[in-house]
PDB file of the backbone (N, CA, C, O) and the ligand in Angstrom, with CONECT records:
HET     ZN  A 101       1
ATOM      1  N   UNK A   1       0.838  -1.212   0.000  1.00  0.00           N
ATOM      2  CA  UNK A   1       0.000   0.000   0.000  1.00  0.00           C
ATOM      3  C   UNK A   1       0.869   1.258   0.000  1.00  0.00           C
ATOM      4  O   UNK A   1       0.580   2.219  -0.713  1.00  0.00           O
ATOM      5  N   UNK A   2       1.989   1.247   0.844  1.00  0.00           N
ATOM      6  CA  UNK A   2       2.645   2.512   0.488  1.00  0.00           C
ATOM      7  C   UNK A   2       3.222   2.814  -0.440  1.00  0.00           C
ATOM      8  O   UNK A   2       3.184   3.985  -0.817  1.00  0.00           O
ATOM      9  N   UNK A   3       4.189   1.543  -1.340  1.00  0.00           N
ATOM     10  CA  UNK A   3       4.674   1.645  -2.502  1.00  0.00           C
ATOM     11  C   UNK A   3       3.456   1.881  -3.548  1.00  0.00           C
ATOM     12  O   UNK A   3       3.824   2.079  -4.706  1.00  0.00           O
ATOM     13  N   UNK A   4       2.125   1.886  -3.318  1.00  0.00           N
ATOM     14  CA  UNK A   4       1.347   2.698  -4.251  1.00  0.00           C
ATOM     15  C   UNK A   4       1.168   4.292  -4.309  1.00  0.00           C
ATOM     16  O   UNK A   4       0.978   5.073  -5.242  1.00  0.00           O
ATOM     17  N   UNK A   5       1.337   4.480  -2.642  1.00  0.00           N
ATOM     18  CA  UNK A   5       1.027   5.788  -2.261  1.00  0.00           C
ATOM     19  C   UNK A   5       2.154   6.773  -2.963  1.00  0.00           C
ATOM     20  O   UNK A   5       2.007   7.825  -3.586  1.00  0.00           O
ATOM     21  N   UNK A   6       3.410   5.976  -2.598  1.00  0.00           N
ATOM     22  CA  UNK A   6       4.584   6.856  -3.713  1.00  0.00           C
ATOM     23  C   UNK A   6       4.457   7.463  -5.143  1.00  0.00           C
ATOM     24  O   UNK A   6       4.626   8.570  -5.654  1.00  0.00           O
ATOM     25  N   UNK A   7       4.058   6.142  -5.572  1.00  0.00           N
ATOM     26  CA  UNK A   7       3.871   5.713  -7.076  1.00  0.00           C
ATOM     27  C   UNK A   7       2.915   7.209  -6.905  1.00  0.00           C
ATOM     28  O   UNK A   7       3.627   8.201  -6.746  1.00  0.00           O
ATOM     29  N   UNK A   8       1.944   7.380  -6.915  1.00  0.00           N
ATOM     30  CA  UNK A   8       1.145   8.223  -7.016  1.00  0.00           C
ATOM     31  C   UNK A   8       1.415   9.678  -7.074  1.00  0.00           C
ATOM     32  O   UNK A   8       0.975  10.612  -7.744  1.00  0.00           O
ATOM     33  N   UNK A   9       2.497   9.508  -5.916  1.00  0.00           N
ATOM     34  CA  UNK A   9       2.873  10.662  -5.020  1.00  0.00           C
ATOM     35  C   UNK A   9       4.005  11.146  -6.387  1.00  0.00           C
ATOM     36  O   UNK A   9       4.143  12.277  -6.853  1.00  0.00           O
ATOM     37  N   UNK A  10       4.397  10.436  -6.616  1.00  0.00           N
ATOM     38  CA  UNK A  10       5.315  10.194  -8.099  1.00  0.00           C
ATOM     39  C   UNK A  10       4.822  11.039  -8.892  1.00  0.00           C
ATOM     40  O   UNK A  10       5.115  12.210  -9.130  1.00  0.00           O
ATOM     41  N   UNK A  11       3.789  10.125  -9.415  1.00  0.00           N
ATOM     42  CA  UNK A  11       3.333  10.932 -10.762  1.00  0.00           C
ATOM     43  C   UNK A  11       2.450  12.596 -10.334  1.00  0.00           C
ATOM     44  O   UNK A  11       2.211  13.373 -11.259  1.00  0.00           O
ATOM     45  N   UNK A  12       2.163  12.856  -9.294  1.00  0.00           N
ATOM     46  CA  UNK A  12       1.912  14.454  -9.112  1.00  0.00           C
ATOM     47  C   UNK A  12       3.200  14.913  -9.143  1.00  0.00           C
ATOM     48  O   UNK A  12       3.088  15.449 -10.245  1.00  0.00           O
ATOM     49  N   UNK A  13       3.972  15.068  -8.932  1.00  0.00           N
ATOM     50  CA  UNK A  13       5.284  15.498  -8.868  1.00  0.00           C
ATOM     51  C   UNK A  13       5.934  15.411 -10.340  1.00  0.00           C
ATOM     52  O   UNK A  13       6.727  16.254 -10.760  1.00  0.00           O
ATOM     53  N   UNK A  14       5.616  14.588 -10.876  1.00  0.00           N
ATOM     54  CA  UNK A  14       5.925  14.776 -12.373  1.00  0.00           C
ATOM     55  C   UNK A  14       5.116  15.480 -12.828  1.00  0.00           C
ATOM     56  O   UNK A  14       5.528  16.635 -12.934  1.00  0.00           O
ATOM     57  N   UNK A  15       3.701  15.265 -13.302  1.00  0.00           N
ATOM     58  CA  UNK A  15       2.837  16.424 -13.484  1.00  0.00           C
ATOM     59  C   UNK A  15       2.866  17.884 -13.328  1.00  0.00           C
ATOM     60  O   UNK A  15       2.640  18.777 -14.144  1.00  0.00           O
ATOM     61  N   UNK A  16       3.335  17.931 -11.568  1.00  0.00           N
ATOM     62  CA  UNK A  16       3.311  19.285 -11.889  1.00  0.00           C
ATOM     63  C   UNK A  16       4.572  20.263 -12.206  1.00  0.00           C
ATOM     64  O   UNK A  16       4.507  21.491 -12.255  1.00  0.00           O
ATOM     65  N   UNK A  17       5.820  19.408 -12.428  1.00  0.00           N
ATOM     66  CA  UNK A  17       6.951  19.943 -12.984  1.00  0.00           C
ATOM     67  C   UNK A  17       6.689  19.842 -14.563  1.00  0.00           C
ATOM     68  O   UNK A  17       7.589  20.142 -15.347  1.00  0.00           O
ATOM     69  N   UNK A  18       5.734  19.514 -14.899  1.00  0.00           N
ATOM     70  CA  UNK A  18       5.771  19.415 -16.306  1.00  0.00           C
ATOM     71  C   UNK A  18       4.904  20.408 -16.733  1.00  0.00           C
ATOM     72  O   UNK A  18       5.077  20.954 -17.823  1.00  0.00           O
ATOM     73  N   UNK A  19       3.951  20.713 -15.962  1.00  0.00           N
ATOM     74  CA  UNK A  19       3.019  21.926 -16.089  1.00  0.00           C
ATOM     75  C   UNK A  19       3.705  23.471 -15.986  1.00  0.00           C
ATOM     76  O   UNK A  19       3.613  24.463 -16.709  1.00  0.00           O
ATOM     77  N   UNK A  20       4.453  23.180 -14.702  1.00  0.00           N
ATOM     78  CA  UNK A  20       5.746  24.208 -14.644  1.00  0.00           C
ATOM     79  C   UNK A  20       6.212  24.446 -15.720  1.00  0.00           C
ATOM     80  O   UNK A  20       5.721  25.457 -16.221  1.00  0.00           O
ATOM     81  N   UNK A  21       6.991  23.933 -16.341  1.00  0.00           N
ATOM     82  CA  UNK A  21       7.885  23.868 -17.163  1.00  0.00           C
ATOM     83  C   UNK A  21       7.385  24.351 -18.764  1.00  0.00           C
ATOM     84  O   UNK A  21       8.056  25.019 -19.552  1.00  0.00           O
ATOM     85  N   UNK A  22       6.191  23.873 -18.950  1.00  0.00           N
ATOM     86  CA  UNK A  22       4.973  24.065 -20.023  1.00  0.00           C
ATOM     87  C   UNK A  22       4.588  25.219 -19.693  1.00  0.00           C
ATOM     88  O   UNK A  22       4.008  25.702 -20.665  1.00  0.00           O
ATOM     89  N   UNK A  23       4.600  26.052 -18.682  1.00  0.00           N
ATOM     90  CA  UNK A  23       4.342  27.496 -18.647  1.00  0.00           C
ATOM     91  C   UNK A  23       5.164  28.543 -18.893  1.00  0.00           C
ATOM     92  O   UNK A  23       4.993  29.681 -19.332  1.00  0.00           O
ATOM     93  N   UNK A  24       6.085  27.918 -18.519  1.00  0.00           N
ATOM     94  CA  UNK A  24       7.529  28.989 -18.904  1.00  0.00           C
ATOM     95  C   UNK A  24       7.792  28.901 -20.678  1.00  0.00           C
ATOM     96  O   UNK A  24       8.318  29.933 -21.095  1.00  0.00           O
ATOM     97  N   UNK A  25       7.635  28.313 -21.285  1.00  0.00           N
ATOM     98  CA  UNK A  25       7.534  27.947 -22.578  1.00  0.00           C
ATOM     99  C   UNK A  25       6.699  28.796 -23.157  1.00  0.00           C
ATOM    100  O   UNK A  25       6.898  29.108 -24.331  1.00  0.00           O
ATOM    101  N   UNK A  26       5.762  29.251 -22.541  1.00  0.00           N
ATOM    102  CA  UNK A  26       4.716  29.735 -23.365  1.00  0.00           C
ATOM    103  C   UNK A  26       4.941  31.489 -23.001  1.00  0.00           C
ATOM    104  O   UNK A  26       4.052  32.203 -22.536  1.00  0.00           O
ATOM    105  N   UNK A  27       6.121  31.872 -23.289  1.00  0.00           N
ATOM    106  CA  UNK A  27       6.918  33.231 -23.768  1.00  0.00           C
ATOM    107  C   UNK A  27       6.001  33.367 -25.282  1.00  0.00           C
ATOM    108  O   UNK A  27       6.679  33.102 -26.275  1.00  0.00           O
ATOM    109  N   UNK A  28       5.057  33.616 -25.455  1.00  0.00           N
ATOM    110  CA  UNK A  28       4.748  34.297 -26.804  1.00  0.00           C
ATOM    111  C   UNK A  28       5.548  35.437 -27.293  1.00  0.00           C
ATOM    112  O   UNK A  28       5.763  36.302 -26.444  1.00  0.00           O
ATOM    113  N   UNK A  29       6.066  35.644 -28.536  1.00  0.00           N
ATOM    114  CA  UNK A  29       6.487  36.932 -28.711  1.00  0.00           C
ATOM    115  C   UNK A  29       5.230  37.361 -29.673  1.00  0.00           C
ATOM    116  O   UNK A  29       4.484  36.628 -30.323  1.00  0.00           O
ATOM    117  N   UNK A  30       5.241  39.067 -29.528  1.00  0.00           N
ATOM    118  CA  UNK A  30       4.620  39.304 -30.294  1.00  0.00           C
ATOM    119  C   UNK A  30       5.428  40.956 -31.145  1.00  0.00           C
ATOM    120  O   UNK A  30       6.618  41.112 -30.872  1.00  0.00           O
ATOM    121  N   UNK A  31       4.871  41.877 -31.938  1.00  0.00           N
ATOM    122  CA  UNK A  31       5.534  42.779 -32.414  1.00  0.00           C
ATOM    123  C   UNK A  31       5.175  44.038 -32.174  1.00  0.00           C
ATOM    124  O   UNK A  31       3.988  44.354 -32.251  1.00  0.00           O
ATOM    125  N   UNK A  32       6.435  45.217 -31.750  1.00  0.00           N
ATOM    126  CA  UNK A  32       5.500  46.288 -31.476  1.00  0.00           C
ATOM    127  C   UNK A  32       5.983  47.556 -32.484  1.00  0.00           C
ATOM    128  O   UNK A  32       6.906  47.238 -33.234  1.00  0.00           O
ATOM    129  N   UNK A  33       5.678  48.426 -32.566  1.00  0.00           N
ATOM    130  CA  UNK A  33       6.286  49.739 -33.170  1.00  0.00           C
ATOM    131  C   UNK A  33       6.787  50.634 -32.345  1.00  0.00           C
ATOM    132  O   UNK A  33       6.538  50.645 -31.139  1.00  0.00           O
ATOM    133  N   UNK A  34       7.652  51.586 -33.032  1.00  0.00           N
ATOM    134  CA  UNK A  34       7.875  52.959 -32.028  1.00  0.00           C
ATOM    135  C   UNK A  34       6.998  53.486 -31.536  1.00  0.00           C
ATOM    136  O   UNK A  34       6.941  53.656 -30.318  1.00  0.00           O
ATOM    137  N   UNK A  35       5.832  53.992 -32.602  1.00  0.00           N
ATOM    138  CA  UNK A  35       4.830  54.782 -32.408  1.00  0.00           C
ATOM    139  C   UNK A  35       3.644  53.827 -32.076  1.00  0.00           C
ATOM    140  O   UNK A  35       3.110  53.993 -30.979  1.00  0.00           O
ATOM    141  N   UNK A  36       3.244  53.003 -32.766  1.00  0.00           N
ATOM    142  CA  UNK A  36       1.703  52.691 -31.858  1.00  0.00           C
ATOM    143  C   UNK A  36       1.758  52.067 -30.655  1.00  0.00           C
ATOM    144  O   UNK A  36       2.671  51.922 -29.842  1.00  0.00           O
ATOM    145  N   UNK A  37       0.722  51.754 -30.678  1.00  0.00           N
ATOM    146  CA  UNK A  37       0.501  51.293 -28.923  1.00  0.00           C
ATOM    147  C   UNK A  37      -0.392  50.126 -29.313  1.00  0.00           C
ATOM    148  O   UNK A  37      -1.301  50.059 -28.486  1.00  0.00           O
ATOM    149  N   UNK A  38      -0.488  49.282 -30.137  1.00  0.00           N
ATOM    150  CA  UNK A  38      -0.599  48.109 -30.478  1.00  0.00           C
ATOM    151  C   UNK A  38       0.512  46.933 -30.797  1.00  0.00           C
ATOM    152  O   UNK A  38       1.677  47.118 -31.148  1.00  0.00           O
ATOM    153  N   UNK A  39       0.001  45.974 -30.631  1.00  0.00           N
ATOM    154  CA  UNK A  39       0.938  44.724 -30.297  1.00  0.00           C
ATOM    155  C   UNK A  39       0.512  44.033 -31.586  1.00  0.00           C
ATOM    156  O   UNK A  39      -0.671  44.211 -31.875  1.00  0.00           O
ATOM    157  N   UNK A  40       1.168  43.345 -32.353  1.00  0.00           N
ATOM    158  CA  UNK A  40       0.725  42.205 -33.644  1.00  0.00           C
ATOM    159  C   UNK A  40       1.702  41.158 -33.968  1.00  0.00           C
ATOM    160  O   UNK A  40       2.854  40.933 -33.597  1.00  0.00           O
ATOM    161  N   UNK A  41       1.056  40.707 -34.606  1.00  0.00           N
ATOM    162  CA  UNK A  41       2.301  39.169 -35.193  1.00  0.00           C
ATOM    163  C   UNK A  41       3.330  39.860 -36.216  1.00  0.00           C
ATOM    164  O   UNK A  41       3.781  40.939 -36.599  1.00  0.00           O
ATOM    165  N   UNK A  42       3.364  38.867 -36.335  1.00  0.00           N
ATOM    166  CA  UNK A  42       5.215  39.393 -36.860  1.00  0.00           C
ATOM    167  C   UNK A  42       4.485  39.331 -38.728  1.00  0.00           C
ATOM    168  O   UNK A  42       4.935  40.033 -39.634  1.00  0.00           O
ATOM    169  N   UNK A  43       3.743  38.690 -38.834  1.00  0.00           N
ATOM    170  CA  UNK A  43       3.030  38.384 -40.789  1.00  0.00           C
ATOM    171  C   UNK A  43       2.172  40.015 -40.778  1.00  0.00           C
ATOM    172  O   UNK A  43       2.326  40.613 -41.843  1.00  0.00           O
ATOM    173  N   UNK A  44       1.480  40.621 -39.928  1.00  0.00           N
ATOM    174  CA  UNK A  44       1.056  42.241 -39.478  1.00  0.00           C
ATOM    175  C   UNK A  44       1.541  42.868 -40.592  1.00  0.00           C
ATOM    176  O   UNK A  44       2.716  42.859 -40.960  1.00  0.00           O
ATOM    177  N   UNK A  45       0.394  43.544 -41.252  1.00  0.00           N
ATOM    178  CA  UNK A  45       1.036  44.217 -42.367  1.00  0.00           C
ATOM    179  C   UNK A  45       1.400  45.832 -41.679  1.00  0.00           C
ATOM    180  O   UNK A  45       2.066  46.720 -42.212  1.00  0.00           O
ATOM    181  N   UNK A  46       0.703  45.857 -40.292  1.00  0.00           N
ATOM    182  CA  UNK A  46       1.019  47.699 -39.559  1.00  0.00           C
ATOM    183  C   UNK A  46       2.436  46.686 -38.538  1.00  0.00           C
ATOM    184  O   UNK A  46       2.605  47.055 -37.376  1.00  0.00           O
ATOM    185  N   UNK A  47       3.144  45.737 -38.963  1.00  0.00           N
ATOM    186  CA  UNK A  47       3.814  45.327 -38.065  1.00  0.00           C
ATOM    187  C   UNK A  47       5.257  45.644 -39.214  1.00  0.00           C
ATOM    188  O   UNK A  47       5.883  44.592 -39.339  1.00  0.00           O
ATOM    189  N   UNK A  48       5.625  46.316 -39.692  1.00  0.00           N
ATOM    190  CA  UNK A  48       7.043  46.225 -40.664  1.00  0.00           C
ATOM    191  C   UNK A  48       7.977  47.230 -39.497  1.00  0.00           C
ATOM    192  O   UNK A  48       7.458  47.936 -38.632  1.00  0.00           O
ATOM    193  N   UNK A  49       9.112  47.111 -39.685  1.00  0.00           N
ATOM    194  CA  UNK A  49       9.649  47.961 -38.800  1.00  0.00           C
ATOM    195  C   UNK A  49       9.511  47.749 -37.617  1.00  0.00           C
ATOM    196  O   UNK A  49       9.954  48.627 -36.875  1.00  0.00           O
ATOM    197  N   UNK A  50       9.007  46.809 -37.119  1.00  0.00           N
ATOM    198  CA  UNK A  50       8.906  46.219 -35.339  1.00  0.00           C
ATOM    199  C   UNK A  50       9.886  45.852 -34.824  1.00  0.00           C
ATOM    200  O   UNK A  50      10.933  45.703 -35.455  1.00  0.00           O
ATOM    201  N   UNK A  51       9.734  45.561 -33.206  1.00  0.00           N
ATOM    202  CA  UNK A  51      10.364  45.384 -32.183  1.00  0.00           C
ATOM    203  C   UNK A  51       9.997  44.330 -31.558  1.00  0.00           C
ATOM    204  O   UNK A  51       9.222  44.500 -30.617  1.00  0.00           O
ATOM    205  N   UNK A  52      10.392  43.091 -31.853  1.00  0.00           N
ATOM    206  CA  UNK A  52       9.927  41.571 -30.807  1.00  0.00           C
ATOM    207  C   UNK A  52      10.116  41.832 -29.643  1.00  0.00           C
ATOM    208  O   UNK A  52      11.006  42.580 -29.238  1.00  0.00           O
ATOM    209  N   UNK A  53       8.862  40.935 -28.585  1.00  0.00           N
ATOM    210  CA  UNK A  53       8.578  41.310 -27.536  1.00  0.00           C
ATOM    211  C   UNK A  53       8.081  40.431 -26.490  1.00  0.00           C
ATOM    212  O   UNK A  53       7.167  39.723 -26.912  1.00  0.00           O
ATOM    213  N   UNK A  54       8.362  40.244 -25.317  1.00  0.00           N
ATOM    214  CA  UNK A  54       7.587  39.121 -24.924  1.00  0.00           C
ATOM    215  C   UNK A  54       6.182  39.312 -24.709  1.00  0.00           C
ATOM    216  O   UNK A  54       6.139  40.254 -23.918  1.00  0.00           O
ATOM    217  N   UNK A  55       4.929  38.929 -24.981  1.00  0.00           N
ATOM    218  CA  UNK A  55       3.457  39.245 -24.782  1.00  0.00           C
ATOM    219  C   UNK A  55       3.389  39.667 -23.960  1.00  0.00           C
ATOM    220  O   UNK A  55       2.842  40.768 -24.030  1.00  0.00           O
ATOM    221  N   UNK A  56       3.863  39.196 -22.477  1.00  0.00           N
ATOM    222  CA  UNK A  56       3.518  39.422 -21.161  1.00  0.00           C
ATOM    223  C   UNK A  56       4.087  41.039 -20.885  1.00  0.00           C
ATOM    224  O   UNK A  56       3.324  41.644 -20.131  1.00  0.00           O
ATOM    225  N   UNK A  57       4.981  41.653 -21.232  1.00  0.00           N
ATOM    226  CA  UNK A  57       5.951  42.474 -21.884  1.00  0.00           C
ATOM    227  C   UNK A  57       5.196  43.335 -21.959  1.00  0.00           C
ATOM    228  O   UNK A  57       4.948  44.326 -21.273  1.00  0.00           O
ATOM    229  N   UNK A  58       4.614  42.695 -23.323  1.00  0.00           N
ATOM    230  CA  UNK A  58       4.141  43.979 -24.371  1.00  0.00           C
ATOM    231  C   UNK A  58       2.874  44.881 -23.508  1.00  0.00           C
ATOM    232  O   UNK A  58       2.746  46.106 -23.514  1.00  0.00           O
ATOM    233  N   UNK A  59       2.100  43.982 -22.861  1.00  0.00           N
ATOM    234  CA  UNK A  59       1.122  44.064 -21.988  1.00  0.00           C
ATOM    235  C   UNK A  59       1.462  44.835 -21.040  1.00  0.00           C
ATOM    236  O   UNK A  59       1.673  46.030 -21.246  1.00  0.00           O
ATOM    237  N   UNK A  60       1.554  44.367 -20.034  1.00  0.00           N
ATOM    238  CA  UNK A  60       2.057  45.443 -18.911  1.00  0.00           C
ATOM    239  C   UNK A  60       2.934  46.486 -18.994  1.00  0.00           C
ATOM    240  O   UNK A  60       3.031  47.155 -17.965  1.00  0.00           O
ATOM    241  N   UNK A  61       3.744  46.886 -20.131  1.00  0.00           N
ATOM    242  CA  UNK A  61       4.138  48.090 -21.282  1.00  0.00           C
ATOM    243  C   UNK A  61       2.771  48.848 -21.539  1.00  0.00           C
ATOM    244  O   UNK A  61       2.924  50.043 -21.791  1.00  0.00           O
ATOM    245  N   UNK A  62       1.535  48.414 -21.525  1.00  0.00           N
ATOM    246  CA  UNK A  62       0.157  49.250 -21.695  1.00  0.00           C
ATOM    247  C   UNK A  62      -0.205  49.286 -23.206  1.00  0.00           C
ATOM    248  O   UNK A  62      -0.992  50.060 -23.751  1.00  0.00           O
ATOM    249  N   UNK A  63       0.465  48.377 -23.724  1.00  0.00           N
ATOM    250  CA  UNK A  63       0.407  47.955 -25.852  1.00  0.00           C
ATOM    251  C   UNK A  63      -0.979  47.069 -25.231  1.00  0.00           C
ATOM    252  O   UNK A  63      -1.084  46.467 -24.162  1.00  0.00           O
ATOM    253  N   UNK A  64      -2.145  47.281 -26.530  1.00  0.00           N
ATOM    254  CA  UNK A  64      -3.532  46.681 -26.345  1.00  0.00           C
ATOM    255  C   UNK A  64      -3.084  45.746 -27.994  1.00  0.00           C
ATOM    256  O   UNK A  64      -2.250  46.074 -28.838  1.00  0.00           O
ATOM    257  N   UNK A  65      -3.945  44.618 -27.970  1.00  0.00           N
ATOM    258  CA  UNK A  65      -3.854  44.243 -29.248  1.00  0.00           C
ATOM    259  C   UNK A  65      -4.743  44.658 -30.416  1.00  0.00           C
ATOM    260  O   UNK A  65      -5.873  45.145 -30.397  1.00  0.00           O
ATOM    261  N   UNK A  66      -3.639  44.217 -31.831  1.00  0.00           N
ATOM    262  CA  UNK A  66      -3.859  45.197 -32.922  1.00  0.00           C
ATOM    263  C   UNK A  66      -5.380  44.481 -33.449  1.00  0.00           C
ATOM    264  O   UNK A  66      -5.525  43.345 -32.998  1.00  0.00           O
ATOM    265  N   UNK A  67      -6.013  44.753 -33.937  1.00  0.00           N
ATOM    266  CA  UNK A  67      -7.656  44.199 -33.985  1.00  0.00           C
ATOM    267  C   UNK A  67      -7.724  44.002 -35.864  1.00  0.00           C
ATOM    268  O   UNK A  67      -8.786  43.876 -36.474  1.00  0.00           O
ATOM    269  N   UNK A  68      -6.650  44.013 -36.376  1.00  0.00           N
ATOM    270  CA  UNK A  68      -6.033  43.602 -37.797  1.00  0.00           C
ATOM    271  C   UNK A  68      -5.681  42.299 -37.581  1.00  0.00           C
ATOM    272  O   UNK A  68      -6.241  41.326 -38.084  1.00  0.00           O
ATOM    273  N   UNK A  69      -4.723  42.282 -36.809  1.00  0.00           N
ATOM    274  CA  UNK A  69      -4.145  41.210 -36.820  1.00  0.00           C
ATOM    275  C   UNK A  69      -4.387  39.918 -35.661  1.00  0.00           C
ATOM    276  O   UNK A  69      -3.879  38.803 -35.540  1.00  0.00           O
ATOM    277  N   UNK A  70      -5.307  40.594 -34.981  1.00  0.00           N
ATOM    278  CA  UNK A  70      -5.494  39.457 -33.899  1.00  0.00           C
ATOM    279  C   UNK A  70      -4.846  38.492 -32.892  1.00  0.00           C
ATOM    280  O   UNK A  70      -5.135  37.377 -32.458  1.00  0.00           O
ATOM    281  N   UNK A  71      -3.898  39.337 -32.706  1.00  0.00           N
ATOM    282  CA  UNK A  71      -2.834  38.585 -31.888  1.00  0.00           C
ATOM    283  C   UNK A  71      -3.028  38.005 -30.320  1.00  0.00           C
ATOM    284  O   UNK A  71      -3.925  38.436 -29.596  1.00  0.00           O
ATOM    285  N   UNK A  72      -2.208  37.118 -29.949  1.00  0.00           N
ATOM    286  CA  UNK A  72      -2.618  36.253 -28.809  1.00  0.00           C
ATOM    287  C   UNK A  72      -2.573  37.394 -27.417  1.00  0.00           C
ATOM    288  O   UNK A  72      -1.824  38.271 -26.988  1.00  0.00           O
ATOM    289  N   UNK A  73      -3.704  36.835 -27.102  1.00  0.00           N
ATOM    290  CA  UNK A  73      -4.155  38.025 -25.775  1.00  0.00           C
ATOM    291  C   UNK A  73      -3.535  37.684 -24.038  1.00  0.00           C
ATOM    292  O   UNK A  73      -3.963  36.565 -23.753  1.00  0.00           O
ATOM    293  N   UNK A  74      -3.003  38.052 -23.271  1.00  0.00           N
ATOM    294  CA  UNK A  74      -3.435  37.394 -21.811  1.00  0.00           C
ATOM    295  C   UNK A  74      -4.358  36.203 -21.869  1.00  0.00           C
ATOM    296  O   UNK A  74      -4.115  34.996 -21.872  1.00  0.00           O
ATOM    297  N   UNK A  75      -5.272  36.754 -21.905  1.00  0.00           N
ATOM    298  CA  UNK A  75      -6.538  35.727 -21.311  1.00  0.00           C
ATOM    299  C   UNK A  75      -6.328  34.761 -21.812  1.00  0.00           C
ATOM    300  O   UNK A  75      -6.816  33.759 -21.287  1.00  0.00           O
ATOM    301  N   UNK A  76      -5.556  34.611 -22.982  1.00  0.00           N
ATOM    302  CA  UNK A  76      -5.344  33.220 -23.920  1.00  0.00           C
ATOM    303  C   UNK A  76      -4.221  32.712 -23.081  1.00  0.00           C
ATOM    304  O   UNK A  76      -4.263  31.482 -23.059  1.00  0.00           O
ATOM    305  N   UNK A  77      -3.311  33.157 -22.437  1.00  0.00           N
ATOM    306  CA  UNK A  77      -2.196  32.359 -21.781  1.00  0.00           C
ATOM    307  C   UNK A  77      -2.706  32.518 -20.349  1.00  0.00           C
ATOM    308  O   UNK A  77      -2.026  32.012 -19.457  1.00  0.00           O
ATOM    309  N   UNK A  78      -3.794  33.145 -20.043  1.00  0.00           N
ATOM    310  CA  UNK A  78      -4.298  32.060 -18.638  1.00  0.00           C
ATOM    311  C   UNK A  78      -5.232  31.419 -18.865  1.00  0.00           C
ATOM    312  O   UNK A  78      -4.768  30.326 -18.543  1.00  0.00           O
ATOM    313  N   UNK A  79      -6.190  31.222 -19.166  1.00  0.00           N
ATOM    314  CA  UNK A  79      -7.458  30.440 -19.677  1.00  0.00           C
ATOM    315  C   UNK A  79      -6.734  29.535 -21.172  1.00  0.00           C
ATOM    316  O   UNK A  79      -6.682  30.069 -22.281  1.00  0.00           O
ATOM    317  N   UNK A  80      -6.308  28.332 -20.932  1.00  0.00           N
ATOM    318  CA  UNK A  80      -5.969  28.023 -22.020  1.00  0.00           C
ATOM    319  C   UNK A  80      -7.296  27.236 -23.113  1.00  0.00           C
ATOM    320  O   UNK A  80      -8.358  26.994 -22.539  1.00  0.00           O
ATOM    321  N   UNK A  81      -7.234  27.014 -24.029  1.00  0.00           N
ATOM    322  CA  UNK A  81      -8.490  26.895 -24.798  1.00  0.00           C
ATOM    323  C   UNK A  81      -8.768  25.773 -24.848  1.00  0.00           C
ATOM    324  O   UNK A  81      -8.131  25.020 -25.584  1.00  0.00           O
ATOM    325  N   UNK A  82      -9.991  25.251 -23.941  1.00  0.00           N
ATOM    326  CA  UNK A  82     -10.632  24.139 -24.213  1.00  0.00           C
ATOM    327  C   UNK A  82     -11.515  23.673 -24.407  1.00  0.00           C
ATOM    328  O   UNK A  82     -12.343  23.681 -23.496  1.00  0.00           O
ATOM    329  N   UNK A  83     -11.824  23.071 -25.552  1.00  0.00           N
ATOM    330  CA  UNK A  83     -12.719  22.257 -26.777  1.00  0.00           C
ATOM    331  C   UNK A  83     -13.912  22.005 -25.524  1.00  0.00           C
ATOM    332  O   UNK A  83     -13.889  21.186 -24.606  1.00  0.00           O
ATOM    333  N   UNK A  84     -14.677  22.770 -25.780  1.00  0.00           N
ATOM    334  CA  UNK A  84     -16.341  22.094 -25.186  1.00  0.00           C
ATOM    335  C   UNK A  84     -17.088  21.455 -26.041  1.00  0.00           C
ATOM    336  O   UNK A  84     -17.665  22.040 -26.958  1.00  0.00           O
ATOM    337  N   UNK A  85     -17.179  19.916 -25.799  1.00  0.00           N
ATOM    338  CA  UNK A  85     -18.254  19.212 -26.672  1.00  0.00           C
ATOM    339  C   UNK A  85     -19.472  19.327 -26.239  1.00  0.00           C
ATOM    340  O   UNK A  85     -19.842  18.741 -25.222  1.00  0.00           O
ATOM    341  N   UNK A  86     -20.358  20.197 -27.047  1.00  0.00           N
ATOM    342  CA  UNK A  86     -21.889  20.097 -26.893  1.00  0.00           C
ATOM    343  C   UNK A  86     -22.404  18.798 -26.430  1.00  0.00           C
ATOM    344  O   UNK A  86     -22.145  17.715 -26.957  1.00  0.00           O
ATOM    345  N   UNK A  87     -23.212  19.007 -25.322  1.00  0.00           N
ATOM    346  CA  UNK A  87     -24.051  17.588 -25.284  1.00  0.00           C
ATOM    347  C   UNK A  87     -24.928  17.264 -26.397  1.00  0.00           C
ATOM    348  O   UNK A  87     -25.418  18.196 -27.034  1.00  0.00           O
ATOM    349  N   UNK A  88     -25.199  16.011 -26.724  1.00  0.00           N
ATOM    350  CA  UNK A  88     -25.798  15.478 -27.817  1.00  0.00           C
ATOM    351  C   UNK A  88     -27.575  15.116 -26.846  1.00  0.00           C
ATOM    352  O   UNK A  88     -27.883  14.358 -25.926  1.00  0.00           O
ATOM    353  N   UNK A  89     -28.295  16.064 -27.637  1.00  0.00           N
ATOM    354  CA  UNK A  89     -29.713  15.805 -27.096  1.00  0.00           C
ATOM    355  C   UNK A  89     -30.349  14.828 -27.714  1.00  0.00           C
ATOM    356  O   UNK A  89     -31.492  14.523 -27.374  1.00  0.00           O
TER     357      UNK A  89
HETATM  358 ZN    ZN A 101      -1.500  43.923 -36.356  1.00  0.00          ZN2+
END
């Protein structure tokens, strides 16, 4: 019984270093300009002449995203996106 309790105790401990680790990863860059105060992808056609950036960065810098280009928001790197299957009536 205890060598299960480990085992267990195990795999949370892997889990959550892997979740760790899977968060730090998720450095989005995104692109900014001198002058605007919008954030966009790097393909952004108001993105030529940019400055790569880390999202988290660009954000708390007070850059809102560019609404052209649709670039990845906060809320997308805390709420990560998950598939709701409609119930079948
Ligand atoms: Zn843009």
């Amino acid at each position: 019984m205890k060598k299960f309790y480990c085992f267990i105790l195990t795999i949370i401990i892997i889990c959550t270093i892997s979740v760790i680790s899977f968060a730090d990863e998720e450095e989005i860059i995104v692109f900014i300009t001198r002058t605007g105060d919008r954030y966009h992808i790097e393909s952004c056609r108001y993105a030529r002449n940019s400055t790569s950036i880390i999202l988290t960065e660009a954000i708390s810098n007070g850059y809102i995203p560019c609404i052209t280009c649709s670039p990845p928001t906060i809320e997308e790197l805390i709420i990560p996106n998950i598939e709701v299957v409609p119930e079948q009536l």
